[in-house]
MDAnalysis code that builds the backbone (N, CA, C; Angstrom):
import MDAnalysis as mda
import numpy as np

u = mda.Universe.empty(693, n_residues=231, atom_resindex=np.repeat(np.arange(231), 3), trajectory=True)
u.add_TopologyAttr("name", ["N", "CA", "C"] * 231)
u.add_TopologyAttr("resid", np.arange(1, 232))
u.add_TopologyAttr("resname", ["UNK", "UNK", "UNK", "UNK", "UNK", "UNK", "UNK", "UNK", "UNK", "UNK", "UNK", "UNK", "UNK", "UNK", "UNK", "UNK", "UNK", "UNK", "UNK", "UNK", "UNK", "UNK", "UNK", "UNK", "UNK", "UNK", "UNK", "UNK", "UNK", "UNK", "UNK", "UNK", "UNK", "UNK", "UNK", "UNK", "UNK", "UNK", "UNK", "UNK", "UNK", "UNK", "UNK", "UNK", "UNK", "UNK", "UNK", "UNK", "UNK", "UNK", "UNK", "UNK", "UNK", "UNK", "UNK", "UNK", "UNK", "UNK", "UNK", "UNK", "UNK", "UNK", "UNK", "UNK", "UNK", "UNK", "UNK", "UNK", "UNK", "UNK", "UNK", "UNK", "UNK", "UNK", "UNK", "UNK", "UNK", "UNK", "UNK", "UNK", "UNK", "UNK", "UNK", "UNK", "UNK", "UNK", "UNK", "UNK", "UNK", "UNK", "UNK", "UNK", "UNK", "UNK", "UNK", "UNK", "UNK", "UNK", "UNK", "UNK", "UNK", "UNK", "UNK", "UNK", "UNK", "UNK", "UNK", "UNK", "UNK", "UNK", "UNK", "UNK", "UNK", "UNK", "UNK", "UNK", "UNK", "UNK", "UNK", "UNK", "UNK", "UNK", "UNK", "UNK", "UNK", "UNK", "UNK", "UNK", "UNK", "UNK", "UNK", "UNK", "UNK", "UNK", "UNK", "UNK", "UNK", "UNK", "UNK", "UNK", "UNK", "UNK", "UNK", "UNK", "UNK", "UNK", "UNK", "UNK", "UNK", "UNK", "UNK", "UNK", "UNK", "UNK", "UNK", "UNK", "UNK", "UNK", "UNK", "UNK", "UNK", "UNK", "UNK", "UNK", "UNK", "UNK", "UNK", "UNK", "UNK", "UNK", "UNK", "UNK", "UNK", "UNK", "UNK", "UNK", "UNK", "UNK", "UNK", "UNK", "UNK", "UNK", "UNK", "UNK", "UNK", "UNK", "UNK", "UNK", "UNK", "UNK", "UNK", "UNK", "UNK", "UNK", "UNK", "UNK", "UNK", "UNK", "UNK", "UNK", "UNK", "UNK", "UNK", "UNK", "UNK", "UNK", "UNK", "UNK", "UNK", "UNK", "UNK", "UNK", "UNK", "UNK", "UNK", "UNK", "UNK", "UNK", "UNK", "UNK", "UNK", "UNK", "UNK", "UNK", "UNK", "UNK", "UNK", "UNK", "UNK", "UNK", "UNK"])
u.atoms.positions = np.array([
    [-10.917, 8.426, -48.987],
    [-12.102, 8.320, -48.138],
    [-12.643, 6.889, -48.124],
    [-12.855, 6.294, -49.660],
    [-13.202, 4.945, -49.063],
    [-12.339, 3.902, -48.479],
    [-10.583, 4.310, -48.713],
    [-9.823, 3.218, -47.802],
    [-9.845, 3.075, -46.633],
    [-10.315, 4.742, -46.048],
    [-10.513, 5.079, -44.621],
    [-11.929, 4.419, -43.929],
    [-12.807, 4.478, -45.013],
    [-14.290, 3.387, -44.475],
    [-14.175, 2.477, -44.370],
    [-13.410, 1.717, -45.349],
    [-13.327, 0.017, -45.284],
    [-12.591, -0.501, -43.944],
    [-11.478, 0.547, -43.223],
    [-10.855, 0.013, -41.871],
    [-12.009, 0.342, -40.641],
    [-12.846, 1.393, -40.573],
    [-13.565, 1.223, -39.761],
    [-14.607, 0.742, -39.068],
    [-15.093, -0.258, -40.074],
    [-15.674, -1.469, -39.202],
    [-14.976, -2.480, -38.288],
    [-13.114, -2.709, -39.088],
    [-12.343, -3.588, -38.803],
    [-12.470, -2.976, -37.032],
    [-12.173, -1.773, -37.377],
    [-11.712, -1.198, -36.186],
    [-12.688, -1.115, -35.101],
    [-13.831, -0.662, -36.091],
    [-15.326, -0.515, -34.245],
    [-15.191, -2.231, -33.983],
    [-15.162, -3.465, -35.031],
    [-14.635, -4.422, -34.054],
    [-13.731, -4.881, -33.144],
    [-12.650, -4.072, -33.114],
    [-11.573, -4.674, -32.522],
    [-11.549, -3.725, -31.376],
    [-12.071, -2.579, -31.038],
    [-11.883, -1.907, -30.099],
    [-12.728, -1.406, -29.323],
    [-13.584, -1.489, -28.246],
    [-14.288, -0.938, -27.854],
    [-14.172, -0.425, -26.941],
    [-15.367, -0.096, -25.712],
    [-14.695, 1.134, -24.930],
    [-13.622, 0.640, -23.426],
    [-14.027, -0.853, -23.141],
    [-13.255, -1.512, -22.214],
    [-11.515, -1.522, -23.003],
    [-11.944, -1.698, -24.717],
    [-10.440, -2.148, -25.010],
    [-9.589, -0.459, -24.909],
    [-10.255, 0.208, -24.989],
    [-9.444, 1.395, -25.036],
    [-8.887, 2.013, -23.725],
    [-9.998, 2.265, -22.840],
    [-9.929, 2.043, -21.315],
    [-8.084, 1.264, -21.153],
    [-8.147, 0.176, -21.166],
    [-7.045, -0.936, -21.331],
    [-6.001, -0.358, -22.209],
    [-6.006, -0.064, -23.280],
    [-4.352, 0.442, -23.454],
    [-4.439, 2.045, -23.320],
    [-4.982, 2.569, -22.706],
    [-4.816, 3.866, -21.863],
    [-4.266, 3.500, -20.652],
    [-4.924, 2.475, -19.785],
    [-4.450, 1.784, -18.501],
    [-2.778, 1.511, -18.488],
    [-2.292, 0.582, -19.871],
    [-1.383, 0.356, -19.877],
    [-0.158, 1.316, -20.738],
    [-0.682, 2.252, -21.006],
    [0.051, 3.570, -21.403],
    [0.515, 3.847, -20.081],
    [-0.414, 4.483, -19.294],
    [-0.381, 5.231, -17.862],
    [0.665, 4.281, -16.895],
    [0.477, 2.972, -17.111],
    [1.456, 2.239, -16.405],
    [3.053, 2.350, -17.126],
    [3.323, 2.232, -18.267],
    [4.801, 2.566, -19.252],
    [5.168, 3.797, -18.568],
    [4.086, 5.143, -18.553],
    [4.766, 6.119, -18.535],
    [4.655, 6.463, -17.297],
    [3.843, 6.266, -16.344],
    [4.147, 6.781, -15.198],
    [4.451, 6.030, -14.188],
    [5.235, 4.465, -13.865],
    [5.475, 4.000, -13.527],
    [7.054, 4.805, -12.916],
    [7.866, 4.935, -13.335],
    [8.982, 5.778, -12.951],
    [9.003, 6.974, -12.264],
    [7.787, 7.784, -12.504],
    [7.753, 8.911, -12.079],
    [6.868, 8.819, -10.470],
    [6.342, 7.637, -10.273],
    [5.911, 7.085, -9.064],
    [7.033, 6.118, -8.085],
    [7.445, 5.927, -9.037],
    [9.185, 5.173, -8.257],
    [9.565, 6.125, -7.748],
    [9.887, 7.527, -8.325],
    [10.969, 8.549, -8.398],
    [9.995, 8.773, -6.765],
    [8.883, 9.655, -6.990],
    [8.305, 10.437, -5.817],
    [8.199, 9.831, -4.740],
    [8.093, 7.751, -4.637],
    [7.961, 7.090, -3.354],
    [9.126, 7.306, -2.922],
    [10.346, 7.068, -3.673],
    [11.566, 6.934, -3.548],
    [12.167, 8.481, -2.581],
    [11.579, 9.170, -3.065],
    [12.015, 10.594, -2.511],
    [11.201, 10.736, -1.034],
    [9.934, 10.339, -1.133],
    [9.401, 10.480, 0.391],
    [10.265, 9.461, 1.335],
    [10.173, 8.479, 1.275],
    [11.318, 7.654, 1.933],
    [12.815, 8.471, 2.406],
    [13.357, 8.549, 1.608],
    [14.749, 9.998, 1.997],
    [13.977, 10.607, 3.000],
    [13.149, 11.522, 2.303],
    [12.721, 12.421, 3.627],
    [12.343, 12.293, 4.865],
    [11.922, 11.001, 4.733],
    [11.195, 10.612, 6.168],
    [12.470, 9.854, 6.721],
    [13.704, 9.721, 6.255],
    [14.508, 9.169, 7.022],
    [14.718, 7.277, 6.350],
    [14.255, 6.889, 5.378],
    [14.392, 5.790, 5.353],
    [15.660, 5.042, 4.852],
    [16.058, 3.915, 4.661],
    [17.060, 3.595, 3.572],
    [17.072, 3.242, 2.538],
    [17.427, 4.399, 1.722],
    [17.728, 4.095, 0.237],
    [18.457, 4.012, -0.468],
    [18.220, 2.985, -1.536],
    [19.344, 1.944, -2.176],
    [19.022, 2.674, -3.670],
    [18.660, 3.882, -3.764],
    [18.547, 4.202, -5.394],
    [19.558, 4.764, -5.590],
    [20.693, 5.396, -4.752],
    [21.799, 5.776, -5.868],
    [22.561, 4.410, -5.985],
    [22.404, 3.673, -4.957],
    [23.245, 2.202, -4.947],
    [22.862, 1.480, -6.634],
    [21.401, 2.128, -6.733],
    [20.743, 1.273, -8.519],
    [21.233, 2.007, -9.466],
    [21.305, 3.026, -9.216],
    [21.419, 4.267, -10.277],
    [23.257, 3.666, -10.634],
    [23.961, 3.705, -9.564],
    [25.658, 3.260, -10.159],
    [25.427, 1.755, -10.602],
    [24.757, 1.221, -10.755],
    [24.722, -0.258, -10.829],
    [24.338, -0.118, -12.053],
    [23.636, 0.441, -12.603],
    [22.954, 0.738, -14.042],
    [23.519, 1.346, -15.013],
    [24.282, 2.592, -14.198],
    [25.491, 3.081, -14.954],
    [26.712, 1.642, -15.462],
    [26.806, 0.893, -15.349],
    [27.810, -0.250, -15.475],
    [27.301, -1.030, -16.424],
    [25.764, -1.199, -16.428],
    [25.241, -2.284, -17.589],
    [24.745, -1.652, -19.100],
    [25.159, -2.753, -19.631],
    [24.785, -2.648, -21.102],
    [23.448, -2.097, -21.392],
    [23.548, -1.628, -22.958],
    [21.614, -1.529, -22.867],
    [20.649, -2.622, -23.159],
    [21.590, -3.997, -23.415],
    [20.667, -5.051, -23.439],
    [20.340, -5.150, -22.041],
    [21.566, -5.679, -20.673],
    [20.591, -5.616, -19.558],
    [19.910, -4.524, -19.147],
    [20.221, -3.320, -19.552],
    [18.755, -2.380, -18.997],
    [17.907, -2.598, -19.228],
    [17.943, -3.152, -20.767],
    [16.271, -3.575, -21.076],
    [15.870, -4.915, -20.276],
    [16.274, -5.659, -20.416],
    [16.393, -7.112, -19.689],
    [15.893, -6.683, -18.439],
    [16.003, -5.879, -17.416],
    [16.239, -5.619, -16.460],
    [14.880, -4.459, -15.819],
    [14.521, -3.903, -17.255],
    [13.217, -3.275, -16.786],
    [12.080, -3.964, -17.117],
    [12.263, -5.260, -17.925],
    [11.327, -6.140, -18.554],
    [10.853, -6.600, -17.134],
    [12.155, -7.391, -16.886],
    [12.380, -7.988, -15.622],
    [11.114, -7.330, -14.064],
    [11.583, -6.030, -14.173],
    [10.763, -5.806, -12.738],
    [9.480, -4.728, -13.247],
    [9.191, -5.411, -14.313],
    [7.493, -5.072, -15.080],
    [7.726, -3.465, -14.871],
    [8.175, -3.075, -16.317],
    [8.134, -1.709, -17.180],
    [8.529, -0.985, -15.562],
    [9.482, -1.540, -14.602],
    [9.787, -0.269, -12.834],
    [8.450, -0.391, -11.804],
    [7.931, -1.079, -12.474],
    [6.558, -1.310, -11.039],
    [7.231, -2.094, -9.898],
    [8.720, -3.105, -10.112],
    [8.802, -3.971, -9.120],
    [9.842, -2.515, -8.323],
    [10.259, -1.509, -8.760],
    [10.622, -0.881, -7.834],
    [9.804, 0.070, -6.968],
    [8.640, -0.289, -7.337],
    [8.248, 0.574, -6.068],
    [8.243, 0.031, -4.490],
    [8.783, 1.146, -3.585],
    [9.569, 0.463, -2.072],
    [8.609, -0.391, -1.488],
    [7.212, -0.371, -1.676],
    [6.507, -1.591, -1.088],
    [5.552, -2.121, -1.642],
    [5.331, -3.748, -1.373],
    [4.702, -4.526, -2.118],
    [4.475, -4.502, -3.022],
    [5.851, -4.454, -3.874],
    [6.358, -4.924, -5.618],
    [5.423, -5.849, -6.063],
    [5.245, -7.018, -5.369],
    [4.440, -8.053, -5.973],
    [3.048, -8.219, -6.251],
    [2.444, -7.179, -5.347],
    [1.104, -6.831, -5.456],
    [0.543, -5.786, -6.589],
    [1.494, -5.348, -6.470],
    [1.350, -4.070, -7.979],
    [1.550, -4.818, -8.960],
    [2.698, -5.389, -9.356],
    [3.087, -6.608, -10.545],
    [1.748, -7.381, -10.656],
    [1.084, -7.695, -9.757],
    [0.038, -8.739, -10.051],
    [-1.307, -8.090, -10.786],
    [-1.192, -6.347, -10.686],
    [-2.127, -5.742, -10.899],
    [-2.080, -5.863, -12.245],
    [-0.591, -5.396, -12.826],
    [-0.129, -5.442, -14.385],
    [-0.622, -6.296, -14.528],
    [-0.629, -7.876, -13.703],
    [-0.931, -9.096, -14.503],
    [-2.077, -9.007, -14.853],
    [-3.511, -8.045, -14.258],
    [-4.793, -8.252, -14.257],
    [-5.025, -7.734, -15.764],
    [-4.144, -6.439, -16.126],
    [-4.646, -5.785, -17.230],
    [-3.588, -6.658, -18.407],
    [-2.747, -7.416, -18.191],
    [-2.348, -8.126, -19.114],
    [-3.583, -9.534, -19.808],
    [-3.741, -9.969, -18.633],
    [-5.209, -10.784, -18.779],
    [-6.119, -10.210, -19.611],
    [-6.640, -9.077, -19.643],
    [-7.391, -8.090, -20.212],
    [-7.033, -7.887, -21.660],
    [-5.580, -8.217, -21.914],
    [-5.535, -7.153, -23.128],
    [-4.981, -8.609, -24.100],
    [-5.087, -9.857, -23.247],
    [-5.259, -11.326, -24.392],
    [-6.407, -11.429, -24.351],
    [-7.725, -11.096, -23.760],
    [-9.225, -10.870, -24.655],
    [-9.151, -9.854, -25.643],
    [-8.602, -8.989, -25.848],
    [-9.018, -8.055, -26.884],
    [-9.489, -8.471, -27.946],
    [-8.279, -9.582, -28.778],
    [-8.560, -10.087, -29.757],
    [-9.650, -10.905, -30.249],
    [-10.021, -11.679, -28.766],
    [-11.168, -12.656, -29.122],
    [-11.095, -13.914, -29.370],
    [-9.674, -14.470, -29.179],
    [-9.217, -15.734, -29.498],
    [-8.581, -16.578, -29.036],
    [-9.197, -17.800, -28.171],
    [-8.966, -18.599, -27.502],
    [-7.403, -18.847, -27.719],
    [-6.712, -18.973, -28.978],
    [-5.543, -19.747, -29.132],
    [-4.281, -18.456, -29.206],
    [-4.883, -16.943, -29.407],
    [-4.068, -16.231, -28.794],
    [-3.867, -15.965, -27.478],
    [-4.750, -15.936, -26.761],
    [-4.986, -16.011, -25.260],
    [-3.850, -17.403, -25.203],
    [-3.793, -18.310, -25.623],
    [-3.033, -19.443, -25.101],
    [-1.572, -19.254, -25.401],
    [-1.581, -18.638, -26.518],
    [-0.060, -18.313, -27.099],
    [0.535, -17.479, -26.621],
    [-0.059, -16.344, -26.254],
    [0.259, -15.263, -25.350],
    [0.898, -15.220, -24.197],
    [0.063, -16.225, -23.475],
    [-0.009, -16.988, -22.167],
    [1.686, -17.095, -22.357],
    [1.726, -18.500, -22.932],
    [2.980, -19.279, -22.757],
    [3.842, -18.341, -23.529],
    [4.149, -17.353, -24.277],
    [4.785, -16.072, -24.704],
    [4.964, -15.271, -22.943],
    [4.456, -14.898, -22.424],
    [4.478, -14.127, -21.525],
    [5.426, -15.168, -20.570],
    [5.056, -16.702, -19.972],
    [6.156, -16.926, -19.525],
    [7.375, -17.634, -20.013],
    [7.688, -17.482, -21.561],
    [8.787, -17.747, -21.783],
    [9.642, -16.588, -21.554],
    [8.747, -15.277, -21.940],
    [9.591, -13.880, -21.585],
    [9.934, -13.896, -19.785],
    [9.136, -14.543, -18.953],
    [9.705, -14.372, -17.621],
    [10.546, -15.239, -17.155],
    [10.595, -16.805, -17.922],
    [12.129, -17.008, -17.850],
    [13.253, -16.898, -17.770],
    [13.324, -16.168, -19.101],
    [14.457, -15.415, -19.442],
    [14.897, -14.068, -19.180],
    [14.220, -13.228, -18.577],
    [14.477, -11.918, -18.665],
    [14.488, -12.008, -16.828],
    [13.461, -12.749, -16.029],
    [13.589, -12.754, -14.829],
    [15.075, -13.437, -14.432],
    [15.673, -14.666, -15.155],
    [17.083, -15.105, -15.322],
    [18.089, -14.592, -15.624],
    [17.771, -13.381, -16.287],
    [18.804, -12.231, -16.809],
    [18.566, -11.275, -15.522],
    [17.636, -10.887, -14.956],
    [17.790, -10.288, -13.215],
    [17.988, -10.643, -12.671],
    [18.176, -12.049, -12.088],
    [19.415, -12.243, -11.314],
    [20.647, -12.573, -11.849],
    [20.741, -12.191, -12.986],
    [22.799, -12.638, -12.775],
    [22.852, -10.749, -12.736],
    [21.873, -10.305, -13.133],
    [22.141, -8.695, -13.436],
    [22.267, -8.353, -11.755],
    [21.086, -8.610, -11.440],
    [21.505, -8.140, -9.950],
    [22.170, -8.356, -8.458],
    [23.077, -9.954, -9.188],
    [23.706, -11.037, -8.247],
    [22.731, -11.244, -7.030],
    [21.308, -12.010, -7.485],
    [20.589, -12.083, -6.244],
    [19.998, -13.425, -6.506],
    [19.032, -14.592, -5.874],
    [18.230, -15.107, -6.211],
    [16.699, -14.869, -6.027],
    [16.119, -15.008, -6.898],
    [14.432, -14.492, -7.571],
    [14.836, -12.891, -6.245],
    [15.502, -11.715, -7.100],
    [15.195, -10.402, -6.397],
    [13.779, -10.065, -5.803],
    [13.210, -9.397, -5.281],
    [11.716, -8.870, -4.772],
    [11.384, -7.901, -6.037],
    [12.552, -7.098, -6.835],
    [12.182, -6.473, -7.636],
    [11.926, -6.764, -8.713],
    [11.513, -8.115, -9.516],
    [11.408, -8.916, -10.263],
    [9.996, -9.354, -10.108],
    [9.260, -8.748, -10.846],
    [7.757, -8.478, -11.038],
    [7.373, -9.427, -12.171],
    [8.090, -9.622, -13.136],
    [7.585, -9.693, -14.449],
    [6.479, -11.368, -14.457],
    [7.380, -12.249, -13.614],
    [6.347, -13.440, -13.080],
    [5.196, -13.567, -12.713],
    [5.001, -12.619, -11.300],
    [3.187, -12.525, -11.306],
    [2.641, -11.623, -12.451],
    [3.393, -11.147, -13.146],
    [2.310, -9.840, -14.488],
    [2.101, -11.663, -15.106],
    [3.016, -12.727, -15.701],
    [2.964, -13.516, -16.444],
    [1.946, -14.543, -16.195],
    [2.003, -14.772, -14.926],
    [0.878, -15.725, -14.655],
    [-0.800, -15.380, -14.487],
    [-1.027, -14.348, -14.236],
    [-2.145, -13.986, -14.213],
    [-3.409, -14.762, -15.047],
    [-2.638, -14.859, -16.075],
    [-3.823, -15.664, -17.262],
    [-4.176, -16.839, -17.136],
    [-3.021, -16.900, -16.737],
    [-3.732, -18.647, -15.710],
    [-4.339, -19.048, -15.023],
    [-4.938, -18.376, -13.907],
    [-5.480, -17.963, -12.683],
    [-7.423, -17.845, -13.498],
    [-7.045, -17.228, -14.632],
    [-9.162, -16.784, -15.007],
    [-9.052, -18.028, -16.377],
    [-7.851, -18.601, -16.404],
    [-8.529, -19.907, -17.663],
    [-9.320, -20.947, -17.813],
    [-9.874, -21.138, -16.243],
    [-11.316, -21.885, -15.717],
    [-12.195, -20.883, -16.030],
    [-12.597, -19.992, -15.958],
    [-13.108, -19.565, -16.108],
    [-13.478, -18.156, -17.597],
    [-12.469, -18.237, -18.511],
    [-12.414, -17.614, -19.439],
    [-13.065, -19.404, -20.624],
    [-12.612, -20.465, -20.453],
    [-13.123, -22.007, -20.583],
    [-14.814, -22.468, -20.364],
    [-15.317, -21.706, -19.423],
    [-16.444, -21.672, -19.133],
    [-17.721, -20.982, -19.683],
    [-17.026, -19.532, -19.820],
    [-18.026, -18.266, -20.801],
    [-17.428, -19.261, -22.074],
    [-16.516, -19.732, -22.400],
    [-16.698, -20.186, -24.414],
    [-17.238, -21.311, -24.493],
    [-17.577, -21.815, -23.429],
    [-18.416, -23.394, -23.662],
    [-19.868, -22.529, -23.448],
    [-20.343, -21.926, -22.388],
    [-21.631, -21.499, -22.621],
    [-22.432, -20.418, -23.474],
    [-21.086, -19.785, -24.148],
    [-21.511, -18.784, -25.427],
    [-21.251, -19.070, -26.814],
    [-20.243, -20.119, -26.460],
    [-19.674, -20.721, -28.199],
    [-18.637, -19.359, -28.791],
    [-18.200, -18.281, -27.763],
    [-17.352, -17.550, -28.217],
    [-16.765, -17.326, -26.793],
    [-15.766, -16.219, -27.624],
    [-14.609, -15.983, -26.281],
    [-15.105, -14.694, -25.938],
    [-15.271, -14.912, -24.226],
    [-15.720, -13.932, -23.546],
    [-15.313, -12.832, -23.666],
    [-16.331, -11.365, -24.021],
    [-15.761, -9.915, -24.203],
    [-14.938, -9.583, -22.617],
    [-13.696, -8.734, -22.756],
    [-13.343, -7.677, -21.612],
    [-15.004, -7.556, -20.698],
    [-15.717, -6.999, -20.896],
    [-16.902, -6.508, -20.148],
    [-17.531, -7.728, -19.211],
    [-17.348, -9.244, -19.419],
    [-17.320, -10.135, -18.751],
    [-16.712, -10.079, -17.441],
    [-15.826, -9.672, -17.616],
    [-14.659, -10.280, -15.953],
    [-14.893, -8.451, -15.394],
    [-15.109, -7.515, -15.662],
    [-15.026, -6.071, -15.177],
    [-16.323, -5.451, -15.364],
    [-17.262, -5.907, -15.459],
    [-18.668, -5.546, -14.659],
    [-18.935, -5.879, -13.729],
    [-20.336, -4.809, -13.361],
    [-20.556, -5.109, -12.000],
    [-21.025, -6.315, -11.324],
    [-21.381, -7.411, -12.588],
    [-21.782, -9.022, -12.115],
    [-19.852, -9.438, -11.821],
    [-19.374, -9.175, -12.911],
    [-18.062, -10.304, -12.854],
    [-16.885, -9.177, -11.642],
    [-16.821, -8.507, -11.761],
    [-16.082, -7.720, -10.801],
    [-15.871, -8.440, -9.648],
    [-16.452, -8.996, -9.094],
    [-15.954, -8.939, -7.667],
    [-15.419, -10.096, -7.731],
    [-15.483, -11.693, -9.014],
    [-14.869, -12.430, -9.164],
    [-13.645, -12.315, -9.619],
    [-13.380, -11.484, -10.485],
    [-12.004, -10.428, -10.973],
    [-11.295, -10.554, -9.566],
    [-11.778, -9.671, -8.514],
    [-10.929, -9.482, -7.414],
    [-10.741, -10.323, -6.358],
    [-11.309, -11.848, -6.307],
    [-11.253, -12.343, -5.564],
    [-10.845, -13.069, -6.372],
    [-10.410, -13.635, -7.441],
    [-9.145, -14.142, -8.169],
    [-7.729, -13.347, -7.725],
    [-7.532, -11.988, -8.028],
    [-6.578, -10.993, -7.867],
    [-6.117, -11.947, -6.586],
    [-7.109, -11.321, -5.211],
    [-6.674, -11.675, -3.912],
    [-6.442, -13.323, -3.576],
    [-6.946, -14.579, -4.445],
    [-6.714, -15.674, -4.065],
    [-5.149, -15.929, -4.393],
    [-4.676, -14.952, -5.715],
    [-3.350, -15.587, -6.044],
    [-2.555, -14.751, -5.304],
    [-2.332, -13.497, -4.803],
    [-1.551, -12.693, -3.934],
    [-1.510, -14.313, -2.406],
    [-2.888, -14.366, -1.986],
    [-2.417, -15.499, -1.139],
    [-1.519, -16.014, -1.125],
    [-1.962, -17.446, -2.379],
    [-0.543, -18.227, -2.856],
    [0.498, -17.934, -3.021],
    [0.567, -16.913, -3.696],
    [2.041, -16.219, -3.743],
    [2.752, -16.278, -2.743],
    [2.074, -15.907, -1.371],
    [2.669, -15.374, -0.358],
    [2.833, -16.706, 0.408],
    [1.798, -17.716, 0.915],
    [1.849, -18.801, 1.388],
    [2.710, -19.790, 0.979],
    [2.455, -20.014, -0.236],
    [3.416, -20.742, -1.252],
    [3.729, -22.281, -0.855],
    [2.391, -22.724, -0.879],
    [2.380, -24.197, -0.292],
    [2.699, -25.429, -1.027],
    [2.981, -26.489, -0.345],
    [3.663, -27.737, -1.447],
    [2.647, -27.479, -2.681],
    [3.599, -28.131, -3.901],
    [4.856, -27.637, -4.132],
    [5.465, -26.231, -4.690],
    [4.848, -25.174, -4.326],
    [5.206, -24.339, -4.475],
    [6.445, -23.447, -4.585],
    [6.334, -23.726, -2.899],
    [7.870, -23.102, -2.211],
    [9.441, -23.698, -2.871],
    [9.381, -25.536, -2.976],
    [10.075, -26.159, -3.316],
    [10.633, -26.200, -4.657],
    [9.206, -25.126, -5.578],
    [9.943, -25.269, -6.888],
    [10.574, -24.213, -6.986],
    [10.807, -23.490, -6.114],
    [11.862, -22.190, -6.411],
    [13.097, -22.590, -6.346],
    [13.514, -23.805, -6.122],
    [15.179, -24.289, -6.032],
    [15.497, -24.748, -7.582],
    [14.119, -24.487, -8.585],
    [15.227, -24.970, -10.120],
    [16.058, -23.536, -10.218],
    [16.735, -23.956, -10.867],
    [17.636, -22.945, -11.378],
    [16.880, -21.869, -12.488],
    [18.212, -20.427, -11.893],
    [17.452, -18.956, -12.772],
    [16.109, -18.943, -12.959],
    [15.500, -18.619, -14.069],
    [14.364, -17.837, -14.268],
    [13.464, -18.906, -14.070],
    [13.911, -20.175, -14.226],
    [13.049, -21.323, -14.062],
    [11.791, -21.291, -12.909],
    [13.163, -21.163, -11.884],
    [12.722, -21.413, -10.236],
    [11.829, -19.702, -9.945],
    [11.923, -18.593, -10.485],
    [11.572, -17.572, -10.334],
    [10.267, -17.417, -10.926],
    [10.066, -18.001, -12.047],
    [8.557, -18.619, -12.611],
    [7.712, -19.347, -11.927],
    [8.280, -20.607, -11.976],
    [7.680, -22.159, -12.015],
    [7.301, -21.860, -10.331],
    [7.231, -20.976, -9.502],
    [6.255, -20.896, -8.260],
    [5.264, -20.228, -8.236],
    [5.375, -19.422, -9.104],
    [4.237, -17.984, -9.687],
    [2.896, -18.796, -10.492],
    [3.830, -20.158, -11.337],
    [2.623, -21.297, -12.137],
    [2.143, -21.507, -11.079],
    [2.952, -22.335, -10.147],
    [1.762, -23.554, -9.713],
    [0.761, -23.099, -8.718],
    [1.660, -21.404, -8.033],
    [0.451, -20.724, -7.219],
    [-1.051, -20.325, -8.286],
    [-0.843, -20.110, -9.563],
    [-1.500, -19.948, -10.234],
    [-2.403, -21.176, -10.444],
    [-1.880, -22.322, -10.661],
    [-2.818, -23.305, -10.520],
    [-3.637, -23.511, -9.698],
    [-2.959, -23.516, -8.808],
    [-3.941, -23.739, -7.301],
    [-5.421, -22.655, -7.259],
    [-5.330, -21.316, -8.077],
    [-6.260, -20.517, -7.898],
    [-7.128, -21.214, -9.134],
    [-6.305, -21.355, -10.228],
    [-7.031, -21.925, -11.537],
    [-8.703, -22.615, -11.015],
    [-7.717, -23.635, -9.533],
    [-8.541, -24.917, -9.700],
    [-9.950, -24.504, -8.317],
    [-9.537, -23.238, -7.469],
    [-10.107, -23.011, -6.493],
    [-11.627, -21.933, -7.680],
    [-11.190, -21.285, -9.060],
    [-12.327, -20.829, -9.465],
    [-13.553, -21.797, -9.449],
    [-12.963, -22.951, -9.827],
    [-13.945, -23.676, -10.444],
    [-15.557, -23.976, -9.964],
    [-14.914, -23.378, -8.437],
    [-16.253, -23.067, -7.244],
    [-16.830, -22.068, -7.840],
    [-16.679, -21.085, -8.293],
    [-17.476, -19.875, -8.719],
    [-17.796, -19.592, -9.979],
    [-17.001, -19.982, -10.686],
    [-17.235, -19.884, -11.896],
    [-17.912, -20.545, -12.765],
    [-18.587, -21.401, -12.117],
    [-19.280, -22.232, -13.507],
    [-20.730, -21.749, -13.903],
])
């Protein structure tokens, strides 16, 4: 009984009701991400469309279980297969990935994380295309989930200079910060899509490089457009 008291302060600090909210969020995304592939995937058939899932299904049958894993990393835990606007859903992951480097509370995990998240989309987005003989596939999500954190670091920079700590979850997803939340969301879907100098141009480095390094600098560009709102 008292080893069990001494963790629960650790714990009412580290978790509260936004942080739980958040890995319920990202439970619900692990597990039902497939089973929302499966059912879009099936209305499409029915309505007559073309589908390329048994074309994935034999393609998968052929690979190892390192590229399966590689490969579901790759198109964010099957969100990049859903039949439309992969990249907009991926970017959603990115919102609650953002979310869940505040948990801790620490500026230099938030930073480590950061650059953790796109060393993993380097490599694993580089391992989807030789997996899927394509360049940067559409189903290759894992880039906008990665950049996201980049996009609120003007503004995650701003709450720790004017509080002397790192801003709680409840900052960016209340009803004051909310609508800056989503008009971050929607400034980087822009870029993404526009993909203006040098954006577009950095998609010619090679593998996971070039499949990243456009997802950054669209990310920058939003970084630097908060700075209007956020201060």
């Amino acid at each position: 009984m008292h080893a069990m008291a001494s963790f629960q302060p650790l714990f009412a600090g580290s978790f509260g009701g936004w942080e739980v909210v958040l890995l319920l969020a990202v439970l619900l995304v692990l597990l039902g991400t497939k089973s929302l592939v499966g059912l879009l995937n099936a209305s499409r058939r029915d309505h007559g469309f073309v589908e390329d899932d048994d074309e994935f299904s034999q393609r998968k049958g052929t690979m190892s279980e390192r590229d399966e894993f590689s490969l579901w990393l790759a198109q964010g835990f099957d969100i990049g297969r859903i039949p439309f606007a992969p990249g907009t859903f991926g970017s959603l992951v990115g919102v609650l990935w953002f979310a869940l480097l505040l948990v801790p509370g620490s500026l230099w995990l938030y930073v480590i994380g950061t650059l953790l998240g796109l060393a993993a989309s380097v490599k694993f987005c580089g391992d989807a295309e030789r997996i899927l003989g394509e360049s940067d596939p559409g189903s290759v999500v894992l880039d906008e989930i990665a950049v996201l954190p980049i996009c609120f670091l003007p503004w995650v920079l701003s709450e720790l200079w004017r509080s002397n700590s790192m801003p709680p979850v409840e900052v960016f997803f209340s009803a004051h910060g909310l609508w800056k939340t989503a008009a971050i969301y929607v400034l980087f879907r822009i870029f993404d899509i526009w993909k203006p100098w040098p954006v577009r141009q950095s998609q010619s480095l090679p593998g996971g490089w070039g499949v990243t390094a456009d997802d950054v600098l669209a990310a920058i560009y939003v970084a630097a457009l908060t700075l209007l709102f956020v201060r």
